[in-house]
C-alpha angles and dihedrals in degrees: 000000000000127000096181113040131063129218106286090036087270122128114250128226089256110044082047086063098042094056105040075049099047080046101052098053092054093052087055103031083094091054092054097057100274108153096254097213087040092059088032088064095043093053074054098059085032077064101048088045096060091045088055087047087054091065099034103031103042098021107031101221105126103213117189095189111068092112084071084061087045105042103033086050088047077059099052093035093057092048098057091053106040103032104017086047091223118157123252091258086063102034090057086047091054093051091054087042087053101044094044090053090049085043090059092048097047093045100050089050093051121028081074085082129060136214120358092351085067082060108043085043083057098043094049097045084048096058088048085060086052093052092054092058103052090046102046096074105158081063107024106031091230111229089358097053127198104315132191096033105181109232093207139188114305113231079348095283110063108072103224081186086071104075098212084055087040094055098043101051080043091052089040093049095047088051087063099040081056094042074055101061095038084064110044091047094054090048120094090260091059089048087064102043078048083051092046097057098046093046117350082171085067098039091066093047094059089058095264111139088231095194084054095056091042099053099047089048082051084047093045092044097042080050101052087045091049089052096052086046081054090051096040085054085057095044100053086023083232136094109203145167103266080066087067101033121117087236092068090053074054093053105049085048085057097044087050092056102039080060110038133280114251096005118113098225097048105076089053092044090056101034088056083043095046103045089031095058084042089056089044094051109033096090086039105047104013104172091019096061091092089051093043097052089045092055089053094046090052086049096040087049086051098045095034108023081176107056126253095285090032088063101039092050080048096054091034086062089044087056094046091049100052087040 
C-alpha cells in the first residue's frame, strides 16, 4: 500500500497536498512553542522508524534487534566525535558506516532462519551488542555512557550547537533519508523485496537469490538506523544505554505499528506519537508511562489494526469506490 504515489507513480492532488502540509507544519512547529531538541529527537527516532519499516513492511523479515544498529552506531558515532575529534558530517557518516557493518555481520548470521528464528537470532545477537556496552567501560562508559558529545560545526559553517540551526539540518536530513526510501522501494529492488514478503515461495521460483535481496534490505536498513543513532548523538550530545537497550528494538516495532505498517508516512506519524506522549507524561505518570503507552497501543491496535495511516489510506480507498 502506498500513501504517496498514485496509479501510474505519479503524485496525486491530494497526497501533494498532505505532504507539503505534513511538511509545513514541521517546519513551523519551532516557531509555535514546540521544544526544538525534544522534536528534533523525535524526527531521530522518525528516521530510524522508517529505516525499521524498510526491513518488516516492504520485506517481511520482524528484527528485534535494531536498537543494537542504533545504538551501537549513536557509540561510534560519539567516539569519533568526542574522542577522535572528527567533525558532525563524518561522524554521521561513521554511524552509518558503523550500523550498515554490524549490519553485515548480524544478517548473514540470521537471515539463514525464517519466521520468528530470524527474530529471536536478532534479538540475541543484539543483547550480546548491549552487553558489550555496559561492560566495555574504558569505551562506553558503561551506566554512565559517553557524555558531553560536541555537536560541531556542520560542513564547518552551520552551528549544530544553535538549535534553530540543529532542527532544521535534522528535519532536512530526515526529508532525504524518506525521499530514500520512497525510491528504493519503487525501484525494481524494492519490487522484489515487495515480492519476497508477499510469496518468497514464488520469488525463488521466478530465479531471485532471495537471501541476497534480504541481506542487503537488513544492511540498508541497519545503515539508515545507524545513521539516525549517529544524528540523535548529535541531537542530545550523549550516546547512552538506553540506545542500545532491547526496549528501544521494542519501541521502533511499536512506532511502526501505531503508524501503519508499509506505508511511508507511518513510521513518522508513530515515532512523533509515541516520543511525544513519553515527553507529555513523564512529569505526570513517571513509573506508569510504560504502562500508559502500552494501554493506548492495545487500544490503537483494536480501533485501527492498521495503524493510523493504515486506516485512513483504507477509508480514503472506501470513499473513492462508492464515488
Amino acid at each position: 500500500m502506498s500513501d504517496v504515489l498514485a496509479p501510474g507513480g505519479l503524485l496525486s492532488r491530494r497526497a501533494k497536498i498532505a505532504w507539503a502540509a505534513g511538511l509545513l507544519l514541521l517546519v513551523a512547529a519551532p516557531m509555535l512553542g514546540v521544544y526544538k531538541v525534544a522534536l528534533a529527537n523525535a524526527l531521530c527516532f522518525a528516521m530510524f522508524a522508517m529505516a525499521f519499516n524498510l526491513l518488516l513492511g516492504y520485506t517481511g523479515l520482524l528484527s528485534f534487534g535494531h536498537a543494537a544498529f542504533f545504538g551501537g552506531a549513536a557509540y561510534a558515532s560519539a567516539a569519533l566525535m568526542r574522542d577522535a575529534g572528527w567533525p558532525p558530517e563524518l561522524g554521521l557518516l561513521g554511524g552509518f558506516v558503523a550500523g550498515a557493518v554490524l549490519g553485515l555481520v548480524i544478517g548473514l548470521i540470521a537471515i539463514r532462519r525464517q519466521g520468528i528464528y530470524f527474530a529471536m537470532i536478532t534479538l540475541a545477537l543484539a543483547e550480546i551488542v548491549n552487553y558489550l556496552a555496559k561492560r566495555n567501560t574504558d569505551f562506553t562508559g558503561g551506566e554512565d555512557g559517553m557524555q558531553g558529545v560536541p555537536r560541531g560545526h556542520l560542513f564547518h559553517f552551520l552551528d549544530m550547537g544553535n538549535d534553530w540551526v540543529m532542527y532544521y539540518v535534522v528535519l532536512a536530513l530526515v526529508v532525504a533519508v524518506f525521499a530514500l526510501i520512497v525510491r528504493v522501494i519503487h525501484s525494481p529492488f524494492g519490487q522484489v523485496l515487495k515480492a519476497i514478503r508477499e510469496n518468497e515461495p514464488r520469488a525463488v521460483s521466478l530465479g531471485y537469490d532471495v537471501n541476497r535481496f534480504k541481506l542487503m534490505a537488513f544492511v540498508l536498513s541497519a545503515g539508515l538506523s545507524g545513521f539516525a543513532g549517529g544524528l540523535k548523538t548529535i541531537v542530545a550530545s550523549s550516546a547512552t544505554l538506553t540506545d542500545v537497550n532491547w526496549p528501544t528494538s521494542g519501541a521502533v516495532i511499536l512506532m511502526t505499528l501505531l503508524g501503519g505498517l508499509g506505508t511511508f508516512a507511518g513510521p513518522i506519524v508513530g515515532a512523533i506519537t509515541i516520543v511525544g506522549l513519553e515527553n507529555v507524561l513523564a512529569d505526570k505518570a513517571g513509573s506508569w508511562i510504560k504502562v500508559i503507552i502500552g494501554a493506548i497501543f492495545v487500544v490503537c491496535v483494536l480501533a485501527f489494526r492498521r495503524g493510523f495511516v493504515g486506516e485512513l489510506l483504507a477509508w480514503q480507498k472506501r470513499v473513492l469506490r462508492r464515488g
